[in-house]
N, C-alpha and C positions, 0 to 999 in steps of 0.2 A: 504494500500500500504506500499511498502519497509518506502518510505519515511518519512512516518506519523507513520509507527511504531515504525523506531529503532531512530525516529530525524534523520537519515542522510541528508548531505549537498548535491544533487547530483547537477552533471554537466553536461548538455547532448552538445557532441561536434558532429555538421554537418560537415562532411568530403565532401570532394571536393567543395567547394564554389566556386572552381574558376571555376566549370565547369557547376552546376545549381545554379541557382540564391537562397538563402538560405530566403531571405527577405517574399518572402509568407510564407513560413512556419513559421517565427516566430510572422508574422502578425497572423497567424490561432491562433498560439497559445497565444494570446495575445488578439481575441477579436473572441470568437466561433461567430458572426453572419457570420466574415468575410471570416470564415471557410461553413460555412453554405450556405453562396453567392454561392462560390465555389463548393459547391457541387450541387446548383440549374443547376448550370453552367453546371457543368457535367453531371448531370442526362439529360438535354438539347440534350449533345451532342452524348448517347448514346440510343445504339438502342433502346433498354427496357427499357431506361425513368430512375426513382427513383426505385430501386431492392432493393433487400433484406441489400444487402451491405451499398448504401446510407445510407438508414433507419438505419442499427445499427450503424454508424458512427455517423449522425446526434442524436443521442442518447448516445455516449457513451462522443461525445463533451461536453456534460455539466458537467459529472464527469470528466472526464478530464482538464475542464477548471480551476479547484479549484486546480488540478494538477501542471499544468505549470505553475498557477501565483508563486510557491514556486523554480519554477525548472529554473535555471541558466543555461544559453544557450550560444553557443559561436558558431560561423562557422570558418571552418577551413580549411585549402588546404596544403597538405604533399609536392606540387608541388613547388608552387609560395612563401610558406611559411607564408601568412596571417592567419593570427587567432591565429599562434600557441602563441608570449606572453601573448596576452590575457588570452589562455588557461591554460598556466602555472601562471598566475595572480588567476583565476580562482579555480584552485583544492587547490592553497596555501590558500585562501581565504575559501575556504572548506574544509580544514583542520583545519583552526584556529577556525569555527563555530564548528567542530567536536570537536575539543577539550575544547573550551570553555563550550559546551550545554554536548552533550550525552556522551564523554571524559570522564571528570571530575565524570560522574553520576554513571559510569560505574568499574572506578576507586574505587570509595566510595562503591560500591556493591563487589567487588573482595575484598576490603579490609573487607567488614566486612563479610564475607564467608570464608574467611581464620581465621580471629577470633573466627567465631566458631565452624570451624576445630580443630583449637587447643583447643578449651576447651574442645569438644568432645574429643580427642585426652588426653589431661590431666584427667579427669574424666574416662577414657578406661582405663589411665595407676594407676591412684588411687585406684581402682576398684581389677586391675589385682596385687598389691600389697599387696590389705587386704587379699586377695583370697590366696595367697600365704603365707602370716605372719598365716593366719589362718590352715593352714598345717602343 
């Protein structure tokens, strides 16, 4: 995933809180059984039982579970206007991870990629100089 490859800090913000209740959702993500409940639940209540969909859900909840323990959540309402400090608490705080972890790391790679630009660069122009004196 994104996450685990480049270290990014991500934030996943639930819009409209004030209109669905945001609290299951972060229950699921926070304990796949309770996720799994939920999906007994539903298969329950439709017609065709546990489908194709259940099933890959209930499957894909376990890689996912390793997912969201790392992933920063926040509900939010554009409306009422709950969540959004948190939110902005949130990306600052995922900024500062950014910059401290894969920032910095990234930094230190650009810098030494321009260093050996320039020596390439220097050794091109040495080169095109003897090449020349030798004329």
């Amino acid at each position: 995933s994104i996450l685990h490859k480049y270290r990014l800090p991500l934030t996943a913000a639930f819009n409209k809180c004030d209109v669905a209740d945001h609290k299951p959702m972060f229950d699921w993500m926070e304990d796949f059984e309770a996720f799994h409940e939920a999906l007994d639940r539903s298969s329950q209540d439709s017609p065709d039982g546990a489908g194709y969909v259940t099933s890959l859900h209930r499957s894909m909840s376990l890689v996912l579970d390793e997912f969201y323990r790392v992933l920063d959540r926040v509900a939010v309402s554009a409306v009422d206007g709950s969540g959004i400090d948190e939110l902005y608490e949130r990306m600052t705080s995922s900024r500062a991870k950014y910059d401290e972890t894969y920032g910095r790391e990234l930094e230190q790679r650009i810098a030494k990629n321009k260093a050996k630009r320039e020596k390439i660069a220097a050794e091109d122009l040495a080169r095109l100089q003897r090449d020349m004196a030798s004329d």
